[in-house]
Phi, psi and omega in degrees: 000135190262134168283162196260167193295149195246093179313336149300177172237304190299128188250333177191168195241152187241107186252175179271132193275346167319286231264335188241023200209353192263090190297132189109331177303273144295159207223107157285106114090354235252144177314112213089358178294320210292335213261322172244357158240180158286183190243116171191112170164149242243131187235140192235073187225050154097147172091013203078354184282156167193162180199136165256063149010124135186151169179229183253352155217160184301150184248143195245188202291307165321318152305309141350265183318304184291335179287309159309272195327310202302316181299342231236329183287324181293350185319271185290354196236343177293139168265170188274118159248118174280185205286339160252073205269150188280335199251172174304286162331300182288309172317332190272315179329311180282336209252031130257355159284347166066051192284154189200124174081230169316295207312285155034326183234020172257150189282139189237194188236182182232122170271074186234133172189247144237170186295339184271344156296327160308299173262010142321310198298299196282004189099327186297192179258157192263304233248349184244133179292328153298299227283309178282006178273335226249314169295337170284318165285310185315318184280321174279329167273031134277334183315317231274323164325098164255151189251155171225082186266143186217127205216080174070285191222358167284087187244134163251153164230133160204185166260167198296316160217191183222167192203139163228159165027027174270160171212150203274336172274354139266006177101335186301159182216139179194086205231153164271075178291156201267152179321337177268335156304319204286328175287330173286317178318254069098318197070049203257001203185196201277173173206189173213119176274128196214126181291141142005258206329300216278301178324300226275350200261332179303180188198350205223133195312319198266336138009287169290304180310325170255349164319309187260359171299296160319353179237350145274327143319313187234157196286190195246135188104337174227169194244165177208168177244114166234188198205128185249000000 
């Protein structure tokens, strides 16, 4: 008996545990927050690693979520954008991810398809034109989101992604993940595998919010005890 085919293609995302582990980083929310705060935070987690967040606005569950899709689209389908890319595309791509210091020779990924393959993948509705306006704002507020890793006598600088020539009225998607995503994605390094299935399945912000915390805490396959 043939099983039928899974109208997802993505089963699960290989994420960076900084970005899914930086308490404060995502947000539930409050109406109007975005207008009157800021982004700025600063994660410590040990060996000497430390990483900084900041920007001009705060990021919520919705970013989130879009930021899972995009990493969970670089699995099978992202290319290695090096330090030196051949095409027009790829240079501007590095040169709005702004890499600074290490990052300068590290390799980042390139993410291309649409917004509606985007929002199949995470679940959102496909068919409604806010809805891709709305994944199209979400992606310009992570642009906007600079990073600062710091890694023993090691510092990188970049921005969290970069977005070229995508446009929301035809659809096109054409984003940069910044190197230390591109390395867990790559497998160059620790990662957190955190499901689809389960993203496509949350329904509610704080939900989300704690789904990938939980899913950077405990690997997958083991249990752990926690307390809210």
């Amino acid at each position: 008996m043939v099983k039928p085919k899974n109208k997802h293609s993505l089963s699960h995302v290989r994420h960076d545990p900084a970005h899914c582990l930086a308490p404060g980083l995502f947000r539930a929310l409050k109406r109007g927050e975005r207008k009157r705060s800021k982004l700025d935070v600063t994660y410590d987690y040990g060996d000497g690693k430390r990483i900084e967040f900041s920007g001009p606005e705060p990021l919520g569950a919705d970013d989130l979520r879009i930021l899972q899709g995009l990493v969970a689209m670089a699995g099978p389908n992202g290319l290695v954008l090096g330090p030196e890319p051949k095409t027009e595309g790829g240079r501007q791509l590095r040169l709005f991810l702004e890499p600074k210091w290490e990052a300068v020779t590290a390799d980042a990924m390139v993410v291309k398809g649409s917004y509606r393959a985007l929002a199949k993948e995470i679940g959102a509705e496909v068919d409604s034109g806010g809805a891709l306006k709305h994944i199209q704002d979400c992606i310009e507020r992570l642009w906007k989101v600079s990073i600062i890793a710091q890694n023993g006598r090691k510092r990188q600088g970049f921005r969290l992604l970069s977005e070229y020539a995508s446009d929301e009225a035809d659809g096109r998607l054409y984003v940069a993940l910044n190197p230390l995503i591109a390395q867990a994605v790559m497998g160059g390094g620790q990662h957190v595998r955190i499901s689809m299935d389960e993203v496509r399945a949350l329904d509610s912000e704080t939900a989300r919010l704690l789904h990938q915390r939980l899913c950077g805490w405990i690997d997958p396959g083991k249990t752990g005890k926690a307390s809210i």
